[in-house]
N, C-alpha and C positions, 0 to 999 in steps of 0.2 A: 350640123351637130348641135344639137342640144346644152345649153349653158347651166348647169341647177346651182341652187345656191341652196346647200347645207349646213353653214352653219355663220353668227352672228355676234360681232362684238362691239362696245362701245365703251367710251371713255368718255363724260361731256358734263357741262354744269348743272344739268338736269338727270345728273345719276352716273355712277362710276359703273355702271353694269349695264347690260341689255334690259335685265326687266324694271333697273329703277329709272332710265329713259322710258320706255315704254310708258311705264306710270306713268311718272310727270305729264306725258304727251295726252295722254287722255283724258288727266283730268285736269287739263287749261292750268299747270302749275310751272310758271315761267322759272331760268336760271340766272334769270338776271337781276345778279340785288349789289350791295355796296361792298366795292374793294377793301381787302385787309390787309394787303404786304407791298403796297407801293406809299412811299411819300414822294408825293406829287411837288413837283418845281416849277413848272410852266403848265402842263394839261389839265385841261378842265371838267373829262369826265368822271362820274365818280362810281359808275355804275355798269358793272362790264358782267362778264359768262365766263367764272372762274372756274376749275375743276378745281373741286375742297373735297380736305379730308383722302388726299390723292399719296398708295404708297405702292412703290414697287412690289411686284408681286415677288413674294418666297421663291417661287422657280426660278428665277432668274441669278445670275452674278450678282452680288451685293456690291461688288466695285463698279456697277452699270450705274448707282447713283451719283455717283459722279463723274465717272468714265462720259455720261450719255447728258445731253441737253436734255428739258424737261420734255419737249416733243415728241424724242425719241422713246421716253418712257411709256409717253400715256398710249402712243403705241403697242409696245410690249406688253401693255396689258389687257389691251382691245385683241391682240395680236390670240392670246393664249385664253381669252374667253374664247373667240371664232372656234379655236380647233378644237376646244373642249365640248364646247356644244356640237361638233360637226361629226364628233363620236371617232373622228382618224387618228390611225393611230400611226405615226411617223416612220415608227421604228420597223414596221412592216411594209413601207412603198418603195416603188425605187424615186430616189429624189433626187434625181435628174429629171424625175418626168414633174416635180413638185416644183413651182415659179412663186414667184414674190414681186409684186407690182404695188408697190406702197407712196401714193404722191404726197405732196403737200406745195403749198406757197415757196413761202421761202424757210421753212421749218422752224426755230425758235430763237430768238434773241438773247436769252437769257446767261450766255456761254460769252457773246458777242460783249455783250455788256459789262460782264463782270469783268471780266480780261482785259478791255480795255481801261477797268477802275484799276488794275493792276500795274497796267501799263501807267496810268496816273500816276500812281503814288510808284515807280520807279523799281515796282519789280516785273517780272521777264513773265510773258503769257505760259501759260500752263500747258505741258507737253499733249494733254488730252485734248486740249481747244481744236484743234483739226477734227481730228476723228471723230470729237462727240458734237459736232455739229453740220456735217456736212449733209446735204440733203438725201444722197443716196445712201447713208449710215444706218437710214431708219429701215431698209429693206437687208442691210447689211447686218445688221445689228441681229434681227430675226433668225436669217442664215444660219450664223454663226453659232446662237445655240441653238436652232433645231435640227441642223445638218444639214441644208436645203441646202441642194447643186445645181436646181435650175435657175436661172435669172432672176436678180437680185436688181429689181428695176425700180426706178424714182421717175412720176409724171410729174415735172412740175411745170403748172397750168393756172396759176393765180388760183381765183374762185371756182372754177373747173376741175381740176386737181385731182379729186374722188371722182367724177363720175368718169373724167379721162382717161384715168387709171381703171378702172372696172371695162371700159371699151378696150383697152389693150390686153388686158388680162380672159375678156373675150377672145380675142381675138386668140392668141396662143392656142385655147383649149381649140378653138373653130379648124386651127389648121394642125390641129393633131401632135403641136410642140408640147405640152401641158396635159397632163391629167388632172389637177388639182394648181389651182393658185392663189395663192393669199392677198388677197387685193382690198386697199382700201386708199386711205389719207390720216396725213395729222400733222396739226399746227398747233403753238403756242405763243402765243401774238401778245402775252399781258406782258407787258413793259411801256416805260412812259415815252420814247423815242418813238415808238410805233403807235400808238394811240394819239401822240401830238400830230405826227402826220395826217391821220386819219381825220383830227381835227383840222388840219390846215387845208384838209380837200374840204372841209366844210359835209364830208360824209357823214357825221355821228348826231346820234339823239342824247342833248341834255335833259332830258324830262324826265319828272318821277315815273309814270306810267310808258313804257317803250320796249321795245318797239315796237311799230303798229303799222305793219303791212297795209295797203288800200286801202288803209284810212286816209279821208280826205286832210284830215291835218297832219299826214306823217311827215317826220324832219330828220330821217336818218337811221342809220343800223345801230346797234348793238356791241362791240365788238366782243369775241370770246374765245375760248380754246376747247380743244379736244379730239379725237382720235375716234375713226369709225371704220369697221373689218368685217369684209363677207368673204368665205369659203367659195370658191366658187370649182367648182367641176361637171366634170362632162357627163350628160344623163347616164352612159353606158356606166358609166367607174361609180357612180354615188349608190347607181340599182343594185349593180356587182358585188359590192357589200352592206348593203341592205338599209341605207344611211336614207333619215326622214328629208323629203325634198321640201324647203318652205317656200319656193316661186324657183322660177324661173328669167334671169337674164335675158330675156325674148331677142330685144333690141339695144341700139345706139347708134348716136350719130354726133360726130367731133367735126369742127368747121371754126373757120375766124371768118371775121368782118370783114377784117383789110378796111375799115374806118378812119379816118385820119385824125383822130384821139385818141389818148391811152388810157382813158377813164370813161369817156362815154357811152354808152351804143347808140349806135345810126338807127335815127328813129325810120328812116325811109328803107332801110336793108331786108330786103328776102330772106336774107341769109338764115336764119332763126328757125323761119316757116320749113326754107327744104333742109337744115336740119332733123326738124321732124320729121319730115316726108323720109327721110331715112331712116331713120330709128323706126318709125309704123313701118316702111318695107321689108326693114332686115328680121321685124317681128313677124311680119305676114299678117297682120292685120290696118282695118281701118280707123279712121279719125273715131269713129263710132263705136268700136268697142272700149276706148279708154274712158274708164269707171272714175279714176278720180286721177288732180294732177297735185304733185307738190311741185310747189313755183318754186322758184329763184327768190321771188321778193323781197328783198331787202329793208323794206321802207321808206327808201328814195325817192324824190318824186317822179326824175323823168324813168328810169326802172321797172319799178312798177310800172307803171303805165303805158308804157312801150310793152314789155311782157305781156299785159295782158290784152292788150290791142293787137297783137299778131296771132294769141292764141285763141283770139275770139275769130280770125278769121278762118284760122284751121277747124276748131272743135265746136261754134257757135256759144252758148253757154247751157250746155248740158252737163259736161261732167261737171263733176263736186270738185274746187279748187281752195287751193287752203297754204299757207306759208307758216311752217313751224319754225323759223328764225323767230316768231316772237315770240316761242317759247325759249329756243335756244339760244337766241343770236346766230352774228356770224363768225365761224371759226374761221373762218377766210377759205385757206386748199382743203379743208378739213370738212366742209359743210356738206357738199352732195354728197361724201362720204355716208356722214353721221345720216344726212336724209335718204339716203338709199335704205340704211337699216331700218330706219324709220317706215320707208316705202313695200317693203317686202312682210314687217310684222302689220302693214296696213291689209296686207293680201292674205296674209296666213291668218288673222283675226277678222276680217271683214270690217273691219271697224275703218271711217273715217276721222283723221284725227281734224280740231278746227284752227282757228286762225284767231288767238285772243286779243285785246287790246282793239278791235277792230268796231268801233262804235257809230261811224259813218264810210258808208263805202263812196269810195270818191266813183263818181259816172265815170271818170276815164280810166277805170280799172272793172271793166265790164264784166262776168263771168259766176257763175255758180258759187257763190261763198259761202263758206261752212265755216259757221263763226264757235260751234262748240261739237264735242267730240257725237258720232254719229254711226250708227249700227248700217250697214248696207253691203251687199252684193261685190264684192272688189275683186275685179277679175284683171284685170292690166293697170299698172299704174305709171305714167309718166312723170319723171322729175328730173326737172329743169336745173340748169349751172351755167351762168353763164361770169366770164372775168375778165378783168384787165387787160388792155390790146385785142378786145374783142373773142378773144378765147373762149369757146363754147364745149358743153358737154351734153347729151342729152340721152337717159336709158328711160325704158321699158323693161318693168317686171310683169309677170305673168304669170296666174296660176298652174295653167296649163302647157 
């Protein structure tokens, strides 16, 4: 059974909409510029991927702003573009057969933090603190106003997350539990306890210009927030009511390491390659037809370069390869998300988007680079997730 994906939403620091990402993505205009609402005590970044200018949408409960963490918001609003554009209209399905598959990380701090300033200064955590943070809330949350009665599911997958979530949410429609499911991710990671860690992995870029995937002097990610939502249903039910198909979910393939780190990947592991080898099977095509890949890239050293050292022994360097973290950063569970949407208007516009900030390609990051946005043929697109504990996600969209 055929996977279509009808409709598309986003929440990110490069545009509070589908087509102000979009934008940004093509014309090489990064979201990553200097924080305004943290003052910093110990961390030393000063330049992160904030969603600005971010408010709850009118649909929703007006008590959700505070009722809900900020992650569960920017959700709700990725959430309510997807269906909008997907032309469904709820109140006509039966929604039982309507699922909800929304991952993230560990979804947002900001809930966590303040309650425990509460808890400081010696008054009692706020009765909302549970419910508007818990990770399966942000699929709950959904539910509850749209009326959905099928499965209200949270992947949580580290940096995986979105693309995990969209392989499960496959899966439902494949075995006929699903007619339509709301699938994506969303995190909000801007706080100074989670950025200092990030700094204590020595994962992050200090630099004015960053990040900068395969570049040979890259020093680190980005970090950021945001929320990214695909429609996704089954070819018979999207035809049924006459709804525009912009790609299709071909494939995936979900796999861990089993590496004996919880930050690294095993530069010697297969695992990655027959990953793909499953994601290309379940699509039913070859290494050969994937037109272009959005990586995982990070900006890391050993990351990148492990990624693109396995994918060069799958695909050679023919396709067009390219990492929009350095437009976006990284949302952490949020990113394959945001880059599937990204991955699917790559197919429905033909357009390659490129890989900015990238001024020397390091030789150990081998592979087709596409350093600025580029007109071409995109008939299957591969994009790569891979996180923490070796947790891996990998889909195939496809025109056809």
């Amino acid at each position: 059974m055929k996977v279509a994906v009808t409709g598309l939403g986003a929440v990110t620091c490069c545009g509070n909409s589908v087509h102000e990402l979009w934008d940004s993505i093509i014309n090489g205009q990064s979201g990553i510029k200097p924080i305004d609402n943290i003052t910093a005590k110990v961390m030393r970044t000063t330049r992160m991927g904030q969603v600005r200018n971010f408010e709850l949408d009118p649909i929703y409960d007006p008590r959700y702003k505070v009722k809900c963490d900020r992650h569960i918001q920017l959700a709700l609003n990725a959430v309510k573009e997807a269906i909008d554009h997907s032309g469904l209209d709820l109140s006509k399905k039966d929604l039982s057969k309507v699922h909800t598959v929304i991952g993230t990380c560990a979804g947002g701090y900001e809930f966590i933090v303040d309650n425990q300033h509460r808890n400081d200064q010696g008054e009692p955590t706020l009765p909302n603190f549970i419910s508007g943070h818990l990770n399966n809330m942000i699929s709950a949350y959904v539910n509850m106003h749209y009326g959905i009665q099928g499965s209200g599911l949270c992947v949580v997958g580290a940096c995986a997350a979105g693309n995990q979530s969209l392989a499960v949410a496959s899966m439902l429609i494949e075995t006929g539990q699903a007619d339509v499911v709301v699938a994506g991710a969303s995190d909000s990671w801007i706080s100074e306890v989670v950025v200092s860690g990030f700094e204590s992995l020595r994962a992050l870029s200090f630099d004015e210009v960053m990040p900068r995937p395969f570049d040979v002097n890259r020093n680190g990610f980005a970090i950021s927030e945001g929320a990214g939502i695909l429609i996704l249903e089954s070819e018979s039910h999207a035809k049924a009511r006459g709804a525009e198909i912009l790609a299709y979910l071909s494939g995936y393939g979900i796999s861990s390491d089993a590496y004996n780190h919880p930050t690294s990947p095993d530069p010697n592991s297969k695992v990655m390659e027959r990953t793909v080898a499953q994601a290309l099977t379940r699509a039913g095509i070859t290494a050969d037809d994937i037109s272009y890949i959005n990586a995982h890239a990070t900006a890391t050293k050993v990351g990148d370069s492990t990624e693109c050292q396995h994918l060069a022994k799958i695909f050679g360097t023919r396709p067009y390869i390219s990492s929009t973290k350095s437009m976006t950063g990284h949302s952490i569970g949020s990113t394959s998300a945001i880059e599937a949407v990204i991955s699917v208007l790559s197919i429905h516009n033909n357009t390659v988007p490129g890989t900015i900030n990238l001024e020397s390609i390091d030789p150990e990051c081998p592979g087709n680079h596409v350093t600025e946005t580029i007109n071409a043929d995109v008939t299957h697109v591969l994009s790569n997730s891979f996180g923490f504990g070796g947790t891996n996600g990998i889909v195939i969209f496809s025109k056809e």
